[in-house]
Z-matrix of the N, CA and C atoms (Angstrom, degrees):
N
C 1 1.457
C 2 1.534 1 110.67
N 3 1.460 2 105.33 1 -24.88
C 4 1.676 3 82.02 2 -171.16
C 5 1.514 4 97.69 3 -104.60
N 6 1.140 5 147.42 4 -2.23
C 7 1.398 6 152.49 5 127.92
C 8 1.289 7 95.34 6 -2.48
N 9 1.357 8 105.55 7 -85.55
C 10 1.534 9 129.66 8 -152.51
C 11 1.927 10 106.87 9 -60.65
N 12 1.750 11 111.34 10 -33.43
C 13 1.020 12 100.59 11 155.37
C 14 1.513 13 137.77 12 -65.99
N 15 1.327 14 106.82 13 -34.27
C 16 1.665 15 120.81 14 172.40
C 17 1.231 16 114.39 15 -39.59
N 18 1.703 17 100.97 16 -54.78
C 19 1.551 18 107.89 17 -163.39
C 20 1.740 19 109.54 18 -91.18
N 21 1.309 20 106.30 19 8.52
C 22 1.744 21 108.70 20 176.09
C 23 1.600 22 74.04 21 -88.13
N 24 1.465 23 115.55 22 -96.61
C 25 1.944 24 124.18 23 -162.00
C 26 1.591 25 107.86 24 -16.48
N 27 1.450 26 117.50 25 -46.11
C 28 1.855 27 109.62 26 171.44
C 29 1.123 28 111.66 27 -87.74
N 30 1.078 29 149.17 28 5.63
C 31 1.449 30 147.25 29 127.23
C 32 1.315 31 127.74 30 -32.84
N 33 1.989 32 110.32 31 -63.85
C 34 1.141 33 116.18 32 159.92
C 35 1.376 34 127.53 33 -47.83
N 36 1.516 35 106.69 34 -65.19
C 37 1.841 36 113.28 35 172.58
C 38 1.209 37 134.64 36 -31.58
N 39 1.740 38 108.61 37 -19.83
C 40 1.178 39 121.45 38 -178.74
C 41 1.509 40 117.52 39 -80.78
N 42 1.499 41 105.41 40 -40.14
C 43 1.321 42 107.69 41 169.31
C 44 1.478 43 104.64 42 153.29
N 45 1.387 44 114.27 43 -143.12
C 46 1.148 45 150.40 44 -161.16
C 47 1.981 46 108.48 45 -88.64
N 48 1.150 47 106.34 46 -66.71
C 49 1.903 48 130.24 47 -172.88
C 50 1.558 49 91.09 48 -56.99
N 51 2.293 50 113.45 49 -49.93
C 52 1.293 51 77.63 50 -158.90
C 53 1.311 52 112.83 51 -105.86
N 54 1.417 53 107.64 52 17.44
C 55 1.342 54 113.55 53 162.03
C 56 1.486 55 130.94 54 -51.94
N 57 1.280 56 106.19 55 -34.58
C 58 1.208 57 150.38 56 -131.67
C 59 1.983 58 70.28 57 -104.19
N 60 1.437 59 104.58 58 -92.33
C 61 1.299 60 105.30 59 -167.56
C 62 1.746 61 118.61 60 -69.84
N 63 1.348 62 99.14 61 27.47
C 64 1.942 63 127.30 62 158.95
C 65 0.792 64 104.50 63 -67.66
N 66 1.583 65 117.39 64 -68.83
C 67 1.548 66 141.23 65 179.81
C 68 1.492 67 122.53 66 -55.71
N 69 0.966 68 105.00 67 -42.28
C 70 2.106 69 112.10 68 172.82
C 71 1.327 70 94.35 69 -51.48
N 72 1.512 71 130.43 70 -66.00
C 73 1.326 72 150.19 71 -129.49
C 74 1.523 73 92.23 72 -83.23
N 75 1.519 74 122.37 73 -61.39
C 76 1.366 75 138.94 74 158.40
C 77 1.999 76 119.97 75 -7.91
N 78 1.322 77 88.54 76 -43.06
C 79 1.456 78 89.64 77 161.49
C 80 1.670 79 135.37 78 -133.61
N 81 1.364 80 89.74 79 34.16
C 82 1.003 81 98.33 80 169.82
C 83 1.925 82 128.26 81 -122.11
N 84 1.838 83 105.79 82 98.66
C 85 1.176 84 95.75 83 -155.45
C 86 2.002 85 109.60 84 -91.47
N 87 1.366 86 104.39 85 22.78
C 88 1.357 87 114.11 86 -166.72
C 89 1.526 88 87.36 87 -92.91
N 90 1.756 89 133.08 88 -19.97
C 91 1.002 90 112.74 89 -179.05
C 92 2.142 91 114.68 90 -127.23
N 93 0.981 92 96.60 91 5.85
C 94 1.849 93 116.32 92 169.12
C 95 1.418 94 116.22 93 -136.19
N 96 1.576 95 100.01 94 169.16
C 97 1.325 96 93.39 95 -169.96
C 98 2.073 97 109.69 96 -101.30
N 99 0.781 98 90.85 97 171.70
C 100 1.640 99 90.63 98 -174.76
C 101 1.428 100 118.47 99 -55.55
N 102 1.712 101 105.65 100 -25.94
C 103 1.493 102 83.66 101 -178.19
C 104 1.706 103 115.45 102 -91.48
N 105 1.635 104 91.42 103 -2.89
C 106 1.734 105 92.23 104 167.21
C 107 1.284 106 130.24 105 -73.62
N 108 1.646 107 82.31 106 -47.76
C 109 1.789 108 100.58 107 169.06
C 110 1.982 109 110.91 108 -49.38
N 111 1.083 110 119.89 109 -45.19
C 112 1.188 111 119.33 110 172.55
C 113 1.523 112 120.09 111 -65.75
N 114 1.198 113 110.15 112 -21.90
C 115 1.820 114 105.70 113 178.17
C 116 1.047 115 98.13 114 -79.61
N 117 1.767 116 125.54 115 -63.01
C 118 1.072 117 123.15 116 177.87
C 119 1.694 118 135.83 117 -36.46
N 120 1.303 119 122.39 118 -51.21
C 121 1.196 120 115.09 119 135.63
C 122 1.646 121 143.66 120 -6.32
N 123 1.426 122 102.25 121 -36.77
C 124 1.576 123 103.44 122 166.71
C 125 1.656 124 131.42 123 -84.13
N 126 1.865 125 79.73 124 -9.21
C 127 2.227 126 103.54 125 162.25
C 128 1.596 127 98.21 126 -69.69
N 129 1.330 128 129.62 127 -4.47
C 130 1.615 129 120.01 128 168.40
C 131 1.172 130 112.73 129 -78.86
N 132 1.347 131 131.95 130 -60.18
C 133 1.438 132 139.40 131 -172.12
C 134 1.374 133 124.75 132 -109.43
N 135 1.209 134 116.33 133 -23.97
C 136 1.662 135 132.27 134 172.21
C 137 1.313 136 136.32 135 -80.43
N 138 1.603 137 98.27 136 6.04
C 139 1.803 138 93.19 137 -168.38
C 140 1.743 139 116.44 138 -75.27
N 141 1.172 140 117.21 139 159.08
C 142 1.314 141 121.50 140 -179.10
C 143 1.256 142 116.21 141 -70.19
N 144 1.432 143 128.21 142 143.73
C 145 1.349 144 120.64 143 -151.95
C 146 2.530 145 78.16 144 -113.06
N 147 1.109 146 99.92 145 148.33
C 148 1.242 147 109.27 146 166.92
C 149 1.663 148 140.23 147 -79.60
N 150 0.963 149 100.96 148 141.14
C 151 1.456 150 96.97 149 -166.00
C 152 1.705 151 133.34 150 -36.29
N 153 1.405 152 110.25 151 132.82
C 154 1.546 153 110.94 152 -169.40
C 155 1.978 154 116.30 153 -34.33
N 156 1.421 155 102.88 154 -43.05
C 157 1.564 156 114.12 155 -146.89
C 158 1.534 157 78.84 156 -81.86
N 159 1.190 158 141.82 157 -51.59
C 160 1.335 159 123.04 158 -170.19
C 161 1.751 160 124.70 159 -81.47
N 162 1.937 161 112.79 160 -5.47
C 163 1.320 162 128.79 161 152.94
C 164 1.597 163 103.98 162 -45.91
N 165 1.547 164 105.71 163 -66.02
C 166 1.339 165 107.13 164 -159.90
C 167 1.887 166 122.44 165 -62.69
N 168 1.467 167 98.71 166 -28.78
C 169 1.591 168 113.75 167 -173.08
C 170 1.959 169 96.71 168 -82.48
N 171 1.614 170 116.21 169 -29.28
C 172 1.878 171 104.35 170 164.34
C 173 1.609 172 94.68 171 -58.91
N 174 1.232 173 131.24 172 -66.43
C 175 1.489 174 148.01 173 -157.13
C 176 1.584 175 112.95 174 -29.19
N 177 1.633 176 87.68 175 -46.18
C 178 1.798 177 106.69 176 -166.04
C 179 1.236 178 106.10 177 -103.70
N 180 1.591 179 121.19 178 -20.30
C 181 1.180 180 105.90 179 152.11
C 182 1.742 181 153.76 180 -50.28
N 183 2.162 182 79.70 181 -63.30
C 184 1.602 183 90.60 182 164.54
C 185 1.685 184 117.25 183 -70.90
N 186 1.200 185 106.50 184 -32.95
C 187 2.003 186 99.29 185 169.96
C 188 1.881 187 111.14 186 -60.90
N 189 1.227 188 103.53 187 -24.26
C 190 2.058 189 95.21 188 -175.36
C 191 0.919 190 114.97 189 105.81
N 192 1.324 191 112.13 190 -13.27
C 193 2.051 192 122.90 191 -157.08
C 194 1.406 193 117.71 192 168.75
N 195 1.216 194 96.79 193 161.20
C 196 2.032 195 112.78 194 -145.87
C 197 1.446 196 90.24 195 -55.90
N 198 1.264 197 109.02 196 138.92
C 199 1.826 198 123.45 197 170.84
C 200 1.381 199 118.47 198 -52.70
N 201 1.383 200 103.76 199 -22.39
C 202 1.956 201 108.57 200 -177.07
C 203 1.859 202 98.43 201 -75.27
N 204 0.935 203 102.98 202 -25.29
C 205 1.748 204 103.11 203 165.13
C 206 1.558 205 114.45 204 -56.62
N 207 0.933 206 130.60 205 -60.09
C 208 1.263 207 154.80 206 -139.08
C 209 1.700 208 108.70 207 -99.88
N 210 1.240 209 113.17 208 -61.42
C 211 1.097 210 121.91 209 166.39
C 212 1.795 211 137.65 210 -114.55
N 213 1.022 212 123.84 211 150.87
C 214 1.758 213 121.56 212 -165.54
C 215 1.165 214 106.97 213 -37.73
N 216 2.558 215 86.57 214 -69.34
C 217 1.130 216 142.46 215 -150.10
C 218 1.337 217 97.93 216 -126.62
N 219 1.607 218 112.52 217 148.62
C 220 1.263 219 118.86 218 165.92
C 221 1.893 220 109.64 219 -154.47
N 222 1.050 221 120.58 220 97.86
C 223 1.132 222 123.04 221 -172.77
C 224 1.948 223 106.96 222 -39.00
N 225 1.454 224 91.47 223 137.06
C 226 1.562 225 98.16 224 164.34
C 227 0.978 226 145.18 225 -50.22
N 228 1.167 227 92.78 226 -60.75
C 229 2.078 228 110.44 227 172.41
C 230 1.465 229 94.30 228 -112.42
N 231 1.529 230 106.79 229 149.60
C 232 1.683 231 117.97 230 166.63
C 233 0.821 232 116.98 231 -55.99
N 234 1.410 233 111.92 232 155.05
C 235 1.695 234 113.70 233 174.00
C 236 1.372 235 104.91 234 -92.36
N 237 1.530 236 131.38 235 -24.68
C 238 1.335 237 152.88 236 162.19
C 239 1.039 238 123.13 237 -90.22
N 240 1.346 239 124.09 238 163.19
C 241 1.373 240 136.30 239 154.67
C 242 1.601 241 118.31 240 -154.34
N 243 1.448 242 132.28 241 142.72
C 244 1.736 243 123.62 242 154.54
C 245 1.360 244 113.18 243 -149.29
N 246 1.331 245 110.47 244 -128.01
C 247 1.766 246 95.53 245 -162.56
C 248 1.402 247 90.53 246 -100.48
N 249 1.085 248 141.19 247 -21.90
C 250 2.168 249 134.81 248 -168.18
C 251 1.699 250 94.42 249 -94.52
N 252 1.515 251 120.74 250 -87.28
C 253 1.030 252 149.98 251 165.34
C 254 1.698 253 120.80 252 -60.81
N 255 1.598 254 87.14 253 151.36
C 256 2.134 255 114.23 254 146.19
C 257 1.179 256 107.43 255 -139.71
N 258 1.168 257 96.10 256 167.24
C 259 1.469 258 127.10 257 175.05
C 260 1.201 259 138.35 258 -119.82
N 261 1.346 260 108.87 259 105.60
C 262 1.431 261 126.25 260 -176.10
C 263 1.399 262 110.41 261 -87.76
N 264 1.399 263 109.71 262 137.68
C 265 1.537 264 115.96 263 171.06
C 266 1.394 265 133.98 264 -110.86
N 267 1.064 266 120.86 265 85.20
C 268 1.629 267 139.41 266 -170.88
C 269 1.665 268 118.66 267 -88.06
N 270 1.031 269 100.91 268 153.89
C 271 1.706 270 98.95 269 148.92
C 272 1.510 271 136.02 270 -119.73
N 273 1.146 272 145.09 271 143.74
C 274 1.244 273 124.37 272 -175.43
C 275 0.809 274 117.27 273 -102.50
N 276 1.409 275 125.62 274 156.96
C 277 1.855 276 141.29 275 -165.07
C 278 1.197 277 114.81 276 -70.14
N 279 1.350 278 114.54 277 136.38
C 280 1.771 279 111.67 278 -163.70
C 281 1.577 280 96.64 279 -78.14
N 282 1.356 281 110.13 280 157.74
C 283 1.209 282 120.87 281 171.88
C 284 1.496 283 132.39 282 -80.60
């Protein structure tokens, strides 16, 4: 069991790809064993969502300009997280 935790946490650390191929592996018990397959599994719904200050600098990037433009409200921390994306929940400024 704690194998299987080790190798979920360096899974994550790695990034994105092998999160990604966490999840392939996750259901596949023809090639791990169940209690991996079961840690792994928590690369479905559990991944760590990334830090606020670098959310906001993708945000203002791909928008062109500072998010307080754009939107009212913008939640702090995600309400989501997985292996590509999170999800932030905002509203935008009436026109």
């Amino acid at each position: 069991m704690t194998r299987a935790i080790e190798l979920r946490k360096i899974v994550t650390s790695l990034g994105p790809t092998y999160i990604k191929l966490g999840q392939v592996l996750s259901i596949r018990p023809d090639i791990i064993s169940p209690v991996v397959m079961i840690e792994l599994q928590k690369l479905c719904d559990k991944v760590p969502s990334f830090p606020n200050d670098i959310a906001m600098t993708l945000i203002e990037e791909e928008l062109g300009q500072p998010w307080q433009e754009i939107y009212s409200e913008l939640s702090p921390l995600p309400i989501a997280a997985a292996s590509l994306r999170q999800v932030d929940k905002g509203r935008l400024k009436e026109k």
